[in-house]
LUMDRENFI-301200 format. One line per 8 residues: number of its first residue (from 1); their letters; for each residue x, y, z of N, C-alpha, C, O. Coordinates in Angstrom, 1 decimal, padded with zeros to 4 digits. Layout:
BEGIN
NUM = a = X:Y:Z:X:Y:Z:X:Y:Z:X:Y:Z  ...
END
This chain:
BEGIN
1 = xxxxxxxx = 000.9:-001.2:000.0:000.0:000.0:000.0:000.9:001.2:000.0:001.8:001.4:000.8  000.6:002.0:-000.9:001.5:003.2:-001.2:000.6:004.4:-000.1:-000.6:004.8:-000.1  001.9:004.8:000.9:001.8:006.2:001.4:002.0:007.1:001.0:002.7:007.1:000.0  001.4:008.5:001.3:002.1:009.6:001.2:002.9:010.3:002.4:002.3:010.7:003.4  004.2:010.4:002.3:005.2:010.9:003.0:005.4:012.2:002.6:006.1:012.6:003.4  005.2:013.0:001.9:005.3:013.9:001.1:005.1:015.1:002.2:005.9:016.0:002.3  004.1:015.0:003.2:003.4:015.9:004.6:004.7:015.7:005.1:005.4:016.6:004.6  005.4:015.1:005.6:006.6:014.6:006.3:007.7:015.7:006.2:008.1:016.3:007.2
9 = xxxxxxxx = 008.1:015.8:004.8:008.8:016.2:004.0:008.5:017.9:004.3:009.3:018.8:004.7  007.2:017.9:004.0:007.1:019.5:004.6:007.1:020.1:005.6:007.4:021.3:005.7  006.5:019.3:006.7:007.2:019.8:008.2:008.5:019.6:008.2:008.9:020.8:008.2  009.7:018.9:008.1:010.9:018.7:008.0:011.8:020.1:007.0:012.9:020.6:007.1  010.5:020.2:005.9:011.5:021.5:005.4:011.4:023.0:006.3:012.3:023.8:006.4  010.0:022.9:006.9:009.8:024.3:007.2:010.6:024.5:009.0:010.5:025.5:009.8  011.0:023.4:009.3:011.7:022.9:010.9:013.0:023.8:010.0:013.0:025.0:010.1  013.8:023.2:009.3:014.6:023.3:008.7:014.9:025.4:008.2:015.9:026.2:008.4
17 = xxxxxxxx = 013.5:025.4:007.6:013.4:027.1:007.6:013.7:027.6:009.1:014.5:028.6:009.1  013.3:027.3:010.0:012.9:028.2:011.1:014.6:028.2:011.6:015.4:029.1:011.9  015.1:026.5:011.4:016.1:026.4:012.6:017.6:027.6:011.6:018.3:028.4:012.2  017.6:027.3:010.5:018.7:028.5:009.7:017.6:029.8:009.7:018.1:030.6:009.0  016.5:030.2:010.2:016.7:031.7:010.1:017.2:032.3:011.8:017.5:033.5:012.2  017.0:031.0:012.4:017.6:031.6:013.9:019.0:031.6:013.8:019.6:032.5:014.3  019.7:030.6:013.0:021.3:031.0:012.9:022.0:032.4:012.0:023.1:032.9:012.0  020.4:033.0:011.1:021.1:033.6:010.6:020.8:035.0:011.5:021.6:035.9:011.7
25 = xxxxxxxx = 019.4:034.9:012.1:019.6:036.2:012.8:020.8:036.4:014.3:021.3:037.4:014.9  021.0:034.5:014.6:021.6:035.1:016.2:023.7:035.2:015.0:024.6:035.9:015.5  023.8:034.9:014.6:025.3:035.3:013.7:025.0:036.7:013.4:025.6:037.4:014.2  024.5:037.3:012.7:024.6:038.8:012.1:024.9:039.8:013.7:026.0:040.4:013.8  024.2:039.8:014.5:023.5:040.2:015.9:024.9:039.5:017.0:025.5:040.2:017.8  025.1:038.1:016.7:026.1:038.2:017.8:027.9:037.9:017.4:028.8:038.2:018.2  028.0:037.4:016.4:029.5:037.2:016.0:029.8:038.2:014.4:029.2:038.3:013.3  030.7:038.7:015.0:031.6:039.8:014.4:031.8:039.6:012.6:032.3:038.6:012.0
33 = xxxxxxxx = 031.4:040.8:012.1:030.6:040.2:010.9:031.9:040.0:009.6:031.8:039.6:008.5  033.2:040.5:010.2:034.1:040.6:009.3:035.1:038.8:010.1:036.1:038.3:009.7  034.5:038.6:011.1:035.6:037.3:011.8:034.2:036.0:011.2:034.1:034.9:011.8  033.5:036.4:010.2:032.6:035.2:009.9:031.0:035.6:009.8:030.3:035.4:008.8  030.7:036.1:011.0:029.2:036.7:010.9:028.5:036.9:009.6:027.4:036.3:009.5  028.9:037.5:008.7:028.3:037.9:007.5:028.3:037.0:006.5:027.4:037.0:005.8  029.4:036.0:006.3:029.3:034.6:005.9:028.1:033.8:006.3:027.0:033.8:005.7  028.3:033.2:007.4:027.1:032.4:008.1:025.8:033.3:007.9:025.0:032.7:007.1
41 = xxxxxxxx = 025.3:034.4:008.3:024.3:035.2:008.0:023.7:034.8:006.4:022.6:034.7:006.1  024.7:034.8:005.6:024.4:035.1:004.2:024.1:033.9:003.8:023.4:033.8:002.8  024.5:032.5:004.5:024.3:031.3:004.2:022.9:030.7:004.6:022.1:030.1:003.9  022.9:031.0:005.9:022.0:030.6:006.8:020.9:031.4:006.4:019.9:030.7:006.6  020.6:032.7:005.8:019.6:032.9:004.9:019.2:032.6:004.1:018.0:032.4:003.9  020.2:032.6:003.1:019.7:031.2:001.7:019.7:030.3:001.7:019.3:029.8:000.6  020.1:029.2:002.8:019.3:027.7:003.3:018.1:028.4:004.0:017.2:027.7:003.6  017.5:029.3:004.7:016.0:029.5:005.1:015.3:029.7:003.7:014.8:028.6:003.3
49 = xxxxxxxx = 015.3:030.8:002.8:014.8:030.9:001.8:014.4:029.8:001.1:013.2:029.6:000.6  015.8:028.7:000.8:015.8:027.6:-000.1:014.3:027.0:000.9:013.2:027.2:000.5  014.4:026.6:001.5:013.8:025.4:002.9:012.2:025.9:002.6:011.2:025.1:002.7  012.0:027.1:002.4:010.7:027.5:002.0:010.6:027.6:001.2:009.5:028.1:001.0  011.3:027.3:-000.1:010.9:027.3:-001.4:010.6:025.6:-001.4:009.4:025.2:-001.8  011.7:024.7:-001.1:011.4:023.4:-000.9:009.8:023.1:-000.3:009.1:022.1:-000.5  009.4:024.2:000.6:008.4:023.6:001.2:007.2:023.9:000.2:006.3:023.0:000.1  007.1:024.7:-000.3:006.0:025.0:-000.9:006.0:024.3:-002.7:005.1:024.4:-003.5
57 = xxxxxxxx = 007.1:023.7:-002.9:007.4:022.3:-003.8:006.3:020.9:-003.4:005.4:020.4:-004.0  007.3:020.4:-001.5:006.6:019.2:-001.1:004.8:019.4:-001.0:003.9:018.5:-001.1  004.8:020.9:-000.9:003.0:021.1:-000.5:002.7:020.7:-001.7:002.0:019.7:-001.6  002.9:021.1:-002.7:002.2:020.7:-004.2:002.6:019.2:-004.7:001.9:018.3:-005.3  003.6:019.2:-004.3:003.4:017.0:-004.1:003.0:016.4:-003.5:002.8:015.2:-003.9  002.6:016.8:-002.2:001.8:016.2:-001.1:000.3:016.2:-001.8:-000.4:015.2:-001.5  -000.1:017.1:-002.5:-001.7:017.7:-002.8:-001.6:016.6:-004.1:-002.4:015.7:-004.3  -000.5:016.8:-004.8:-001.0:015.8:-006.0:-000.8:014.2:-005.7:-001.3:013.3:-006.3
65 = xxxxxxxx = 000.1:014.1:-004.8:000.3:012.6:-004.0:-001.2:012.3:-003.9:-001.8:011.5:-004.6  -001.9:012.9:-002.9:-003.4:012.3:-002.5:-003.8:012.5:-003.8:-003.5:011.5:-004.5  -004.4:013.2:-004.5:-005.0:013.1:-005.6:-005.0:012.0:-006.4:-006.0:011.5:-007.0  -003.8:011.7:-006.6:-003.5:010.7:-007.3:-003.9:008.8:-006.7:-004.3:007.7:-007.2  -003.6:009.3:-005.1:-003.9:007.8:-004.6:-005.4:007.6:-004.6:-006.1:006.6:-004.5  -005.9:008.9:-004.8:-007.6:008.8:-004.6:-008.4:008.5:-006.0:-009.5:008.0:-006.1  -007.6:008.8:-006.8:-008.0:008.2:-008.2:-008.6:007.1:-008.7:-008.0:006.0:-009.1  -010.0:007.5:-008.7:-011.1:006.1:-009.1:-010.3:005.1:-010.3:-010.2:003.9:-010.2
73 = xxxxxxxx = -009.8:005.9:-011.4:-009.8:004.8:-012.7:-008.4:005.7:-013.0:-008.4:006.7:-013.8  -007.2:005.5:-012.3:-006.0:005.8:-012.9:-005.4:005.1:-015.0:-005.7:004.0:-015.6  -004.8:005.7:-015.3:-004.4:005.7:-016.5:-003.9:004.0:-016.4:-004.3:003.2:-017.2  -002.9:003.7:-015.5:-002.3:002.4:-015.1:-001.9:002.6:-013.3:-001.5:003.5:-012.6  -002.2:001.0:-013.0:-001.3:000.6:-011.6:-000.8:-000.8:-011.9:-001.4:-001.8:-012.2  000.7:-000.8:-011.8:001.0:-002.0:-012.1:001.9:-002.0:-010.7:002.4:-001.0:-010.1  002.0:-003.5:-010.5:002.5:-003.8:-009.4:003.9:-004.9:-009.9:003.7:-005.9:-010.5  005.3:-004.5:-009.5:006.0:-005.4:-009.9:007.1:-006.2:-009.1:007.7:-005.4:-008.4
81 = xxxxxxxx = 007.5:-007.5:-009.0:008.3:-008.3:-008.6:009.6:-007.9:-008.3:010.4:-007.1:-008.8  009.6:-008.6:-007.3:011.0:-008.0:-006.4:011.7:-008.0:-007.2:012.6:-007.1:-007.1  012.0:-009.2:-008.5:013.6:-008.4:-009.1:013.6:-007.9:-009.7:014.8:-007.5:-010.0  012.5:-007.5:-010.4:011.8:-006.5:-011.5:012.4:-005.0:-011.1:013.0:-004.3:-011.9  012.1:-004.5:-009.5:012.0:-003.7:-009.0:013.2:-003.4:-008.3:013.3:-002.2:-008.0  014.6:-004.3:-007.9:015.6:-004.2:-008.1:016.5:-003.7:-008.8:017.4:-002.8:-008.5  016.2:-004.5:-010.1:016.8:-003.7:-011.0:016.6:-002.2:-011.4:017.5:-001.4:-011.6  014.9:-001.9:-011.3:014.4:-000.6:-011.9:016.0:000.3:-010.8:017.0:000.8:-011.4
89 = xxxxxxxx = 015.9:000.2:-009.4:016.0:001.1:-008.3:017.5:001.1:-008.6:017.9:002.2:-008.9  018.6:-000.1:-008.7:019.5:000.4:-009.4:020.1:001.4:-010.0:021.0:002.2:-009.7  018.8:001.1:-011.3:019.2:002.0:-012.2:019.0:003.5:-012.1:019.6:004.4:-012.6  017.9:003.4:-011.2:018.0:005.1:-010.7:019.3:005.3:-009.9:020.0:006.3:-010.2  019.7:004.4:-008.7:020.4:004.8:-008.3:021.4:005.6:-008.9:021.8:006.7:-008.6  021.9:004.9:-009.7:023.2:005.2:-010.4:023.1:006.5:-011.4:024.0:007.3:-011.7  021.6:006.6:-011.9:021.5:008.1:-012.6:021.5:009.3:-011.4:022.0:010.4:-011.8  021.1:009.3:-010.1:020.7:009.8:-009.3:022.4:010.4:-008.6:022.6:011.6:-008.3
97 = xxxxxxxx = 023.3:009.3:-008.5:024.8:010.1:-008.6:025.2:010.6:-009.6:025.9:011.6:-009.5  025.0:010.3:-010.4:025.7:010.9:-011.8:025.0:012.4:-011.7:025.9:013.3:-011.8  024.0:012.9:-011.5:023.1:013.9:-011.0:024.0:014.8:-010.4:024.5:015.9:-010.8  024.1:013.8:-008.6:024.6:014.7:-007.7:025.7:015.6:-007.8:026.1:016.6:-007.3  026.1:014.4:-008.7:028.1:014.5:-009.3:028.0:015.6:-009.9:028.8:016.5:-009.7  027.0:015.9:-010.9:027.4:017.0:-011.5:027.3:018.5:-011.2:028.0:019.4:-011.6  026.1:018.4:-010.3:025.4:019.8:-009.6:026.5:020.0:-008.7:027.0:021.2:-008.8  027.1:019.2:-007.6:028.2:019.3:-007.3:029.5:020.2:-007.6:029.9:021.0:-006.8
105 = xxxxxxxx = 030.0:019.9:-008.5:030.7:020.2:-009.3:030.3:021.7:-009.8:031.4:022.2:-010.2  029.5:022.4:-010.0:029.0:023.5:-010.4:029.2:024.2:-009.4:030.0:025.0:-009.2  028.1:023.7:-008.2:027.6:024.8:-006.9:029.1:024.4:-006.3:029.8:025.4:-005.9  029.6:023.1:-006.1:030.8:023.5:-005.2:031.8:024.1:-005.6:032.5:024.6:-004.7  032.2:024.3:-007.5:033.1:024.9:-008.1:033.0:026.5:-007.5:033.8:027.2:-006.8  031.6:026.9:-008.0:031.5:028.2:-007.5:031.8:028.7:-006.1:032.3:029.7:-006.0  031.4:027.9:-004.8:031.9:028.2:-003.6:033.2:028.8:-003.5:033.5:030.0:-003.3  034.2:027.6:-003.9:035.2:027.7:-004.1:035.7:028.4:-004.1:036.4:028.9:-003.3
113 = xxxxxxxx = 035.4:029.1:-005.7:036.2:030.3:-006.2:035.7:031.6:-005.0:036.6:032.3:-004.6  034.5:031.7:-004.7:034.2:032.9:-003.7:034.9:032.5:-002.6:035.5:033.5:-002.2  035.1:031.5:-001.8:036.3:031.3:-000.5:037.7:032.2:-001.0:038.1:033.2:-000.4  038.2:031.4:-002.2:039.2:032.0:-002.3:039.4:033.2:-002.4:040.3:033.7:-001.9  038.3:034.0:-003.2:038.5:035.0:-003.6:038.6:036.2:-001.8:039.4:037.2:-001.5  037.6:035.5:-000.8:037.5:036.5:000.7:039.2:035.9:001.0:039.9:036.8:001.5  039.9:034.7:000.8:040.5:034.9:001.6:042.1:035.4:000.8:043.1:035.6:001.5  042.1:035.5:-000.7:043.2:036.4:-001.0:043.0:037.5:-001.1:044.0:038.1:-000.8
121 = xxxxxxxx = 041.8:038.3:-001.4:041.3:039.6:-001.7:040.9:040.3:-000.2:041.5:041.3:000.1  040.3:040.1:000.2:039.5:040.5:001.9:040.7:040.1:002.7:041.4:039.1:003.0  040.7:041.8:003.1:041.8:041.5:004.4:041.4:040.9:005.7:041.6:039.8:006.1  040.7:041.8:006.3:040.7:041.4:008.1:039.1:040.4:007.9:038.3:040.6:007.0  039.1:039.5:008.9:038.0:038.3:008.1:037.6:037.8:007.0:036.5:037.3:006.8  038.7:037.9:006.1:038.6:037.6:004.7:038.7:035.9:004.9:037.9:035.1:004.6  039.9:035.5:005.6:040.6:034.3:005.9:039.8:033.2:007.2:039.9:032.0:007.5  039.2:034.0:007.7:037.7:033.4:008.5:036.5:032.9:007.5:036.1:031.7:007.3
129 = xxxxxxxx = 036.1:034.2:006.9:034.8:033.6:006.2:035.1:032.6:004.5:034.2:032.1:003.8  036.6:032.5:004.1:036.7:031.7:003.0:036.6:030.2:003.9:035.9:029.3:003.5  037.3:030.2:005.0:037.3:028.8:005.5:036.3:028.1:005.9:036.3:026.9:005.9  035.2:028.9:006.2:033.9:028.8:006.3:033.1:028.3:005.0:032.3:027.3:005.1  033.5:029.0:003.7:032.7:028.4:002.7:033.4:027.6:002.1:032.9:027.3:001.0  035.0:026.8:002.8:035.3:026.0:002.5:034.7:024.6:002.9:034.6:023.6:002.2  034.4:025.0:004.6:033.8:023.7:005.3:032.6:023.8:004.5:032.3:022.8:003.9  032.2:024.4:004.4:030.4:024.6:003.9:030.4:023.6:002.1:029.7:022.8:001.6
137 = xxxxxxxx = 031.4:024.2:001.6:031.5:023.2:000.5:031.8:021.7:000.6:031.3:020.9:-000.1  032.5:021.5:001.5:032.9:019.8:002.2:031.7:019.3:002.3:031.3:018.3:001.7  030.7:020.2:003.5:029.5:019.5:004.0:028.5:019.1:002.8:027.8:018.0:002.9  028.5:019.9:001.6:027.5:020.0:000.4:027.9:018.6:-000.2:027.1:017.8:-000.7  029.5:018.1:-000.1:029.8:017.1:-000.7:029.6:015.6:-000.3:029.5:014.5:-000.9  029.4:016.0:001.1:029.1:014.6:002.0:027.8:014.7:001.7:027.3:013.6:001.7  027.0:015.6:001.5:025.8:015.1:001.4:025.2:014.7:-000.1:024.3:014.0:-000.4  025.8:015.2:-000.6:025.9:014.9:-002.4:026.5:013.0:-002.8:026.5:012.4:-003.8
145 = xxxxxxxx = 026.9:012.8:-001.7:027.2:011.1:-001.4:026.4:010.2:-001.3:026.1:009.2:-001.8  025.9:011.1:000.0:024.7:010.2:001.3:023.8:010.0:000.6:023.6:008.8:000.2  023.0:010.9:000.1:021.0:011.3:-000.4:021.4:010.2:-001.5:020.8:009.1:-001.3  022.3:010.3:-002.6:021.8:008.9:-003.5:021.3:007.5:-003.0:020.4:006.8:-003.4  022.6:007.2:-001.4:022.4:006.3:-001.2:021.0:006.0:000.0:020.8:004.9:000.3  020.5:006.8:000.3:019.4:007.0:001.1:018.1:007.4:000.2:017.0:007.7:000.6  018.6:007.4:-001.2:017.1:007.7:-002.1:016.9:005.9:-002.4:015.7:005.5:-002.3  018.1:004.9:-002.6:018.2:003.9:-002.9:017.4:002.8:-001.8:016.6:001.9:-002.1
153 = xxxxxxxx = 018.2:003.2:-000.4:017.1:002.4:000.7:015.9:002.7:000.7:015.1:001.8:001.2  015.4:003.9:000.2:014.0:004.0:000.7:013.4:003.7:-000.2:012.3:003.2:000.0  014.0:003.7:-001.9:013.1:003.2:-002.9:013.0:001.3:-002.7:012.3:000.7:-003.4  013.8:000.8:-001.9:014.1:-000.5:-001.9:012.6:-000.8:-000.8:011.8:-001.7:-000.9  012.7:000.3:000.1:011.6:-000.1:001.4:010.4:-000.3:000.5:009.6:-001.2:000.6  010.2:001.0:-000.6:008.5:001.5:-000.9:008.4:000.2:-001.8:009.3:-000.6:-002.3  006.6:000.4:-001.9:005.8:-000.2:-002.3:006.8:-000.5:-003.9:007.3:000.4:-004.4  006.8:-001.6:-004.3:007.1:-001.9:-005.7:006.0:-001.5:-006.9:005.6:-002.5:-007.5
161 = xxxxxxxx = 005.4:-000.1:-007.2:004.2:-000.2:-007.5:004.5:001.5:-008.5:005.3:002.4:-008.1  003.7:001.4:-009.6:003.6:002.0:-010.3:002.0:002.6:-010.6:001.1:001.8:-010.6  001.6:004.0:-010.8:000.7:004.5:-010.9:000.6:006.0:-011.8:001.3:007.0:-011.6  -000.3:005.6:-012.8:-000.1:006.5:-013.9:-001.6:007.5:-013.9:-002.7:007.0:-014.1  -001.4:008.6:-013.6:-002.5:009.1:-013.9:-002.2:010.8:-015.1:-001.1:011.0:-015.6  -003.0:011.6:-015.2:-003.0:012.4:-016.2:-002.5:014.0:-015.1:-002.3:015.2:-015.2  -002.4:013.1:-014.3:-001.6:014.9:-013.3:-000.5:014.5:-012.9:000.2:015.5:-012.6  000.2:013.2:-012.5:001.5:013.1:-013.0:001.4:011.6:-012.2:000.4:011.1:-012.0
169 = xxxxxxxx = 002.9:011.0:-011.7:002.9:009.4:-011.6:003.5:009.4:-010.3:004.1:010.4:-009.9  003.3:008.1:-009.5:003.9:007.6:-008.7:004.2:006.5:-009.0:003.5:005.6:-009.5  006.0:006.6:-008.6:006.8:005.6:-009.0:007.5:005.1:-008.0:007.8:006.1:-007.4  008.0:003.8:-007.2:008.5:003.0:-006.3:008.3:004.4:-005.0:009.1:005.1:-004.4  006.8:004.5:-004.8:006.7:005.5:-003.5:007.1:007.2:-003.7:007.0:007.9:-002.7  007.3:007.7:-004.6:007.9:008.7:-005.0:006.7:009.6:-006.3:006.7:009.0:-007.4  006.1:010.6:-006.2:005.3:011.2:-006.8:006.4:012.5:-008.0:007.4:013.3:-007.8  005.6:012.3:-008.8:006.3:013.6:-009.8:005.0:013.9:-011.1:004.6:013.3:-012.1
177 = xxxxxxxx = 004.8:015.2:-010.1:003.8:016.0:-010.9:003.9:016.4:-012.1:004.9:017.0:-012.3  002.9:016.4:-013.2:003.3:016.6:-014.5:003.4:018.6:-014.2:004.2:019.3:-014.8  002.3:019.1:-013.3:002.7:020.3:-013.1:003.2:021.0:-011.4:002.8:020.7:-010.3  004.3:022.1:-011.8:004.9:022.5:-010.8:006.2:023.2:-011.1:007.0:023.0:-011.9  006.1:024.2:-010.1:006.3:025.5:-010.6:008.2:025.2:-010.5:009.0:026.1:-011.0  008.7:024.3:-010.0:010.1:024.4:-010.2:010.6:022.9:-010.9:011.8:022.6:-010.8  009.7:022.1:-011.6:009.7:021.0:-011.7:008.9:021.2:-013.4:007.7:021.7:-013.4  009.5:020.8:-014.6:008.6:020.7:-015.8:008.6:019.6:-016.4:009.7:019.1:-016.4
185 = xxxxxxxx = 007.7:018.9:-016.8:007.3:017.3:-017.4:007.6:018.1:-018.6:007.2:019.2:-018.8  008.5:017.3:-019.5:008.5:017.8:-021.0:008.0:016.4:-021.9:007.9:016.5:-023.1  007.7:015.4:-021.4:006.8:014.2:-022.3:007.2:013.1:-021.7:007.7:012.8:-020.5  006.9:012.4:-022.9:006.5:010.8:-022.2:006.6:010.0:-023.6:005.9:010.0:-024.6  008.2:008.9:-023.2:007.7:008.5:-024.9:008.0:006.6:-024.3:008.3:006.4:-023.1  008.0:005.7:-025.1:008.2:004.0:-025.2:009.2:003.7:-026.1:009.3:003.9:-027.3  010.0:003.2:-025.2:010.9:002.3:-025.5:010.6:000.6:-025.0:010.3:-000.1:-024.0  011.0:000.2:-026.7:010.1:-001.3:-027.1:011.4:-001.9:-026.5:012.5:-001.5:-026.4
193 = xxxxxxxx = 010.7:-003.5:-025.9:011.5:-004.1:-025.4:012.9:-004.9:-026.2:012.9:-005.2:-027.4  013.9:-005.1:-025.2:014.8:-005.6:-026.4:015.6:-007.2:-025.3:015.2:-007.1:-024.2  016.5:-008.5:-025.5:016.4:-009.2:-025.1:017.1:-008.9:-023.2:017.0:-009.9:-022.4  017.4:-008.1:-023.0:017.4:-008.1:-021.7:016.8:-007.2:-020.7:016.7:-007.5:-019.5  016.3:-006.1:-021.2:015.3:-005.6:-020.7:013.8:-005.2:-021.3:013.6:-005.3:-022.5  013.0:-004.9:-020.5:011.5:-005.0:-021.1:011.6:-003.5:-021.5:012.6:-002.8:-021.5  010.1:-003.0:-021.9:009.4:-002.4:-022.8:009.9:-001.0:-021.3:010.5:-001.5:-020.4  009.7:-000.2:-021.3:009.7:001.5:-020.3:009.0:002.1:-020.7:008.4:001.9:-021.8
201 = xxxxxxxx = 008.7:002.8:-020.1:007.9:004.3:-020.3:009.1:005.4:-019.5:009.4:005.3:-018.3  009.7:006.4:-020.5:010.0:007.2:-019.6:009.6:008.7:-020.2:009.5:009.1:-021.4  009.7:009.3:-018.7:008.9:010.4:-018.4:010.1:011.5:-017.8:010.9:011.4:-016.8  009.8:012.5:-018.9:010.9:013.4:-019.4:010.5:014.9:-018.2:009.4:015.6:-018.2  012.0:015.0:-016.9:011.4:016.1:-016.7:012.4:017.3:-016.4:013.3:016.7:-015.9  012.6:018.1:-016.4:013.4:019.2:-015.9:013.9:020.0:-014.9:013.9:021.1:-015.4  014.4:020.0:-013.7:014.3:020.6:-012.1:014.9:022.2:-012.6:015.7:022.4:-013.6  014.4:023.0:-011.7:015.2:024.3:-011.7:015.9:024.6:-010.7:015.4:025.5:-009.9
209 = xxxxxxxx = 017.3:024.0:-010.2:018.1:024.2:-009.4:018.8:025.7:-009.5:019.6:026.1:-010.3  018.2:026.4:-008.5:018.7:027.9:-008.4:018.2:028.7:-009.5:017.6:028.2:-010.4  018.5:029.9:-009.4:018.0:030.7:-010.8:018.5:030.5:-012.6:017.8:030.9:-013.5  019.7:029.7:-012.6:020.0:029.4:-013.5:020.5:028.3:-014.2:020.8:028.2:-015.4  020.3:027.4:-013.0:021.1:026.4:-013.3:020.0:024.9:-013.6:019.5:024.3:-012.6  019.8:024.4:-014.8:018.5:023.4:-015.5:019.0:022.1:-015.4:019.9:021.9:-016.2  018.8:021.2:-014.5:018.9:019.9:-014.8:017.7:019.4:-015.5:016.6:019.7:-015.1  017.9:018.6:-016.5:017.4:017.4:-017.0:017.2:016.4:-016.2:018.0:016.4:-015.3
217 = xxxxxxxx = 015.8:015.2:-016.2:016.2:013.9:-015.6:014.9:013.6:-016.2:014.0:014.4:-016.5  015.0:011.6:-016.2:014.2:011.1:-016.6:013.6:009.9:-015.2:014.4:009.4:-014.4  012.2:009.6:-015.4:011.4:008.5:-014.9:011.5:007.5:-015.4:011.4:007.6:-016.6  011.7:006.4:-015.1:011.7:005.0:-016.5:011.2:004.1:-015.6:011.6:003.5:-014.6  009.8:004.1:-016.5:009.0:002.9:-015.3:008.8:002.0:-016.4:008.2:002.2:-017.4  009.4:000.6:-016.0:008.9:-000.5:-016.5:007.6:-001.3:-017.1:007.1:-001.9:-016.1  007.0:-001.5:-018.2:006.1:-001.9:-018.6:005.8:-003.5:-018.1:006.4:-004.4:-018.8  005.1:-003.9:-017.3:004.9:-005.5:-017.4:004.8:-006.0:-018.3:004.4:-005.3:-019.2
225 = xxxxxxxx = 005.1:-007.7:-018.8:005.0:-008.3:-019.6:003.4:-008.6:-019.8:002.8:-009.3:-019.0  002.8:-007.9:-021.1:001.2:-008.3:-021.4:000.9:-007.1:-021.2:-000.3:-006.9:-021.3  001.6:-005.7:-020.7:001.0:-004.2:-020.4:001.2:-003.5:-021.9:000.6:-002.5:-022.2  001.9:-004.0:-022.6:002.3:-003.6:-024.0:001.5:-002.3:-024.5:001.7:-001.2:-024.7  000.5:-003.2:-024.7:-000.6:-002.3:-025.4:-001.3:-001.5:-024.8:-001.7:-000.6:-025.5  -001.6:-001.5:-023.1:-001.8:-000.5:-022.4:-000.8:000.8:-022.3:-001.0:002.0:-022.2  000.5:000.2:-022.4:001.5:001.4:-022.6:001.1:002.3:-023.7:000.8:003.5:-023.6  001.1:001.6:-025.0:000.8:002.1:-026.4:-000.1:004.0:-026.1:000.1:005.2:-026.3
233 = xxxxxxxx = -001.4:002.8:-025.5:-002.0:004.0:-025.6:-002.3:004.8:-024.2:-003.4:005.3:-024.1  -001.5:004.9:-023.4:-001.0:006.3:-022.7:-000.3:006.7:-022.7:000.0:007.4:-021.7  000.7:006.5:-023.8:001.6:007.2:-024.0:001.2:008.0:-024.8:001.7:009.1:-024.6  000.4:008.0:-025.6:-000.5:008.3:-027.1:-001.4:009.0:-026.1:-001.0:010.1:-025.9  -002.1:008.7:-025.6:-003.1:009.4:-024.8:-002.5:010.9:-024.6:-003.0:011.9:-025.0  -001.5:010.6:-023.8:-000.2:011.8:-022.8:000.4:012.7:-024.2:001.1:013.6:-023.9  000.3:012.5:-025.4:000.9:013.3:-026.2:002.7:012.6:-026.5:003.5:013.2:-027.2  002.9:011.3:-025.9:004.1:010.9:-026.5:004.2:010.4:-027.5:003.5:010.6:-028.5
241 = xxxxx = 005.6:009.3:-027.5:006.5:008.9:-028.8:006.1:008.1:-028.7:006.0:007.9:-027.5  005.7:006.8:-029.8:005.9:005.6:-029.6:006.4:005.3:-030.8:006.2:005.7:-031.9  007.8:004.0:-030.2:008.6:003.8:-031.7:007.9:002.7:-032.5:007.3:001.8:-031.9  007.8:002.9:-034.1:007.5:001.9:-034.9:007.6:000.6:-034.7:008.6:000.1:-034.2  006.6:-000.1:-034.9:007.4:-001.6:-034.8:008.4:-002.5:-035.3:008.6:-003.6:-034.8
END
C-alpha cells in the first residue's frame, strides 16, 4: 500500500526554515561580521529561503500525491516483482549520482572560487569567512554522497508499484507531478522491449536548481509483460512517442 510521506517532508522542510533563520539572525546580531558573521548570516539565509521554497514544492506534491492515490480509474497501476523492482532502483540509483556529481561540481566549483576570492582579496575576516565556505563546500559534498544512497534504501523499502495518472505518476513511493512551478514534465515517450530488458515508459522532466542552473532527468518505469498495449495508448493518450514496430 503506497503512502504519502510527502506531509513529512514539509514539516521537516519548514523545521529546517525556522532552525537556519535563527542562525542567521543570532550570527549577524552576535558574532563579528568581518571574523565570519556575515558569511554564516548570508548562508544561513539562503538555506531558510531555499527550505521555504522546498516547502511549498513538497506542499504541491503532497496535494497531487493524494490526488493521485484517490483516483477512481488511474491511467495504469501495475505492481511489480521484487527483481523487477531491483533492478528498476538500481538503475535510478546510479542516474541519481551521476546527477549529484554534477550539480556538485558546479555549486561547489562556485563556492570555491568565492572562498578563495575573501581569503586572497578580503583583508581582516577575509581568511575566517573563505574557511567557512570551504567547510560549507565539504558539508555539500558529504551530502551529495549520502541522499543517492538514502534515495536507494527507501526506494528498496517503498511499495514496488507504479501508478499513472493524467496529473503526474507515482513511482516505487515517490510522486512527480506533471505540473509545478520548479519541476517541468517535457513528455513521455516508449521504448520497445529488447532481449534483456522490457518495454519502459519514460517520463521526461526538468528541475530548476537555483536561478540558473537546469537539470534534465528522466522517470523510466517499466512496462509489465502483457502491459504492452496499455502502454501504447497512454503514452498516445499523454501526447508521447511511440517507436515503430
Amino acid at each position: 500500500m503506497i503512502s504519502n510521506t510527502e506531509w513529512k517532508k514539509v514539516t521537516a522542510s519548514l523545521i529546517a526554515a525556522v532552525i537556519f533563520s535563527l542562525i542567521c539572525i543570532i550570527s549577524y546580531f552576535t558574532i563579528d561580521g568581518m571574523s565570519g558573521g556575515y558569511a554564516l548570516a548570508f548562508i544561513s539565509f539562503f538555506l531558510a529561503v531555499s527550505s521555504v521554497v522546498v516547502t511549498l514544492l513538497f506542499v504541491h506534491r503532497a496535494l497531487v500525491m493524494d490526488g493521485i492515490l484517490t483516483e477512481l480509474k488511474p491511467l495504469a497501476h501495475w505492481i511489480y516483482p521484487e527483481e523487477m523492482a531491483k533492478k528498476s532502483v538500481e538503475r535510478e540509483y546510479r542516474n541519481y549520482q551521476e546527477r549529484n556529481r554534477a550539480m556538485f561540481i558546479i555549486i561547489g566549483g562556485m563556492l570555491v572560487l568565492v572562498s578563495l576570492f575573501f581569503m586572497i582579496f578580503i583583508g581582516e575576516g577575509g581568511l575566517q569567512t573563505g574557511i567557512f565556505l570551504l567547510a560549507f563546500t565539504g558539508f555539500l559534498f558529504i551530502v551529495s554522497r549520502v541522499a543517492p544512497g538514502l534515495e536507494r534504501r527507501r526506494a528498496m523499502e517503498a511499495p514496488h508499484e507504479a501508478l499513472i495518472t493524467r496529473t503526474g505518476i507515482i513511482y516505487e513511493g515517490a510522486v512527480y507531478p506533471f505540473r509545478s512551478f520548479l519541476v517541468t514534465w517535457d513528455g513521455v515517450s516508449l521504448r520497445n522491449a529488447d532481449k534483456k530488458n522490457p518495454a519502459v515508459m519514460v517520463f521526461s522532466f526538468t528541475q530548476l536548481n537555483g536561478r540558473f542552473i537546469v537539470q534534465p532527468f528522466d522517470v523510466v518505469i517499466p512496462v509489465p509483460a502483457g502491459e504492452e498495449e496499455k502502454a501504447v495508448r497512454i503514452v498516445r493518450e499523454l501526447g508521447g512517442e511511440v517507436p515503430d514496430d
